[in-house]
C-alpha positions as CSV (number, residue, x, y, z in Angstrom):
1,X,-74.6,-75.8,132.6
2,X,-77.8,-75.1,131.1
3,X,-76.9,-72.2,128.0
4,X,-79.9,-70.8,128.9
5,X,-78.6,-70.0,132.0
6,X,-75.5,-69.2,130.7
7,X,-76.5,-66.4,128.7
8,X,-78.2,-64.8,131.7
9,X,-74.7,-65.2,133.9
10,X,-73.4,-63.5,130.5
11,X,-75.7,-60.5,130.9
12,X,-75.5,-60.2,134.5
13,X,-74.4,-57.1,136.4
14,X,-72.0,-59.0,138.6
15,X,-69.1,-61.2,137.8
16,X,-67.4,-64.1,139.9
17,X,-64.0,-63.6,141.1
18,X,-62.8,-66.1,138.0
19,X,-64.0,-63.6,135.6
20,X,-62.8,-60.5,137.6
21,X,-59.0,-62.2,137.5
22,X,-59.6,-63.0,133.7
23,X,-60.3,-58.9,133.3
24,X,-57.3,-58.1,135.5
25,X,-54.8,-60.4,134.3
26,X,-54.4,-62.1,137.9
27,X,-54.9,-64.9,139.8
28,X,-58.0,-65.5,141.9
29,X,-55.7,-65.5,145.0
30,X,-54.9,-62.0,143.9
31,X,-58.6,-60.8,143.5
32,X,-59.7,-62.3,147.0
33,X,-57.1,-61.1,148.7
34,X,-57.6,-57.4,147.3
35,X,-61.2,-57.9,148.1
36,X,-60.3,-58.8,151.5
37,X,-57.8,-55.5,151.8
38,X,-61.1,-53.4,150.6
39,X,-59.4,-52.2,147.9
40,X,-61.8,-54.1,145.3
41,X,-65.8,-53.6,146.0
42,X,-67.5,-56.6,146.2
43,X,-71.1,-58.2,147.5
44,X,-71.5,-61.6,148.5
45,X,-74.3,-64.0,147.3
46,X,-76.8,-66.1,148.8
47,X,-74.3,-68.7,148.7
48,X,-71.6,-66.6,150.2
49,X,-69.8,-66.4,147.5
50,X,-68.0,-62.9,146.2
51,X,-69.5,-60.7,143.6
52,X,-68.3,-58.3,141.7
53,X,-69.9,-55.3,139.8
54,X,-68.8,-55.8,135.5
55,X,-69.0,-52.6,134.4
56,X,-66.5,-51.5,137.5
57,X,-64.7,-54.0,136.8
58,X,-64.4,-53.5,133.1
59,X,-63.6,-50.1,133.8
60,X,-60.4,-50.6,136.0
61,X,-59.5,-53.2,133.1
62,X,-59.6,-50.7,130.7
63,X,-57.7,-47.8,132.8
64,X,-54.9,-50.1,133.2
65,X,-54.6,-51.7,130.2
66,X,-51.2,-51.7,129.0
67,X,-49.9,-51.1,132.8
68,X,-48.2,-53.4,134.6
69,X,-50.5,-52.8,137.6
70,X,-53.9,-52.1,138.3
71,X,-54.2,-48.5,139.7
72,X,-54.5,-48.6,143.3
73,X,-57.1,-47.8,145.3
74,X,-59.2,-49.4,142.8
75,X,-62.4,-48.3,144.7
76,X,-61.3,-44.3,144.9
């Protein structure tokens, strides 16, 4: 991938469901399906693929760091 392009994707306001399981310590399977449950905001892309919002995401990583769960609703 181009690292031009890369370090836009880096500074984006949105992350992939990869990078949103990386935050959360869980599998992809785990962040589509709580997408699915609408307990994890998302938006889909163009290419109909999930989005998520960083910061949001970052946040919930950070409330439940050290937990062995994420707290739950995560959208409340």
């Amino acid at each position: 991938m181009d690292p031009s392009l890369l370090a836009v994707l880096k500074d984006s306001p949105c992350i992939r469901t990869g990078e949103c399981a990386r935050l959360f310590g869980v599998s992809r399977k785990t962040v589509r399906r709580l997408a699915n449950q609408g307990l994890l905001p998302h938006w889909r892309s163009p290419g109909n693929q999930r989005r998520f919002d960083r910061a949001f995401c970052e946040r919930v990583a950070a409330e439940a760091d050290g937990q062995e769960t994420l707290p739950m609703k995560v959208g409340a």
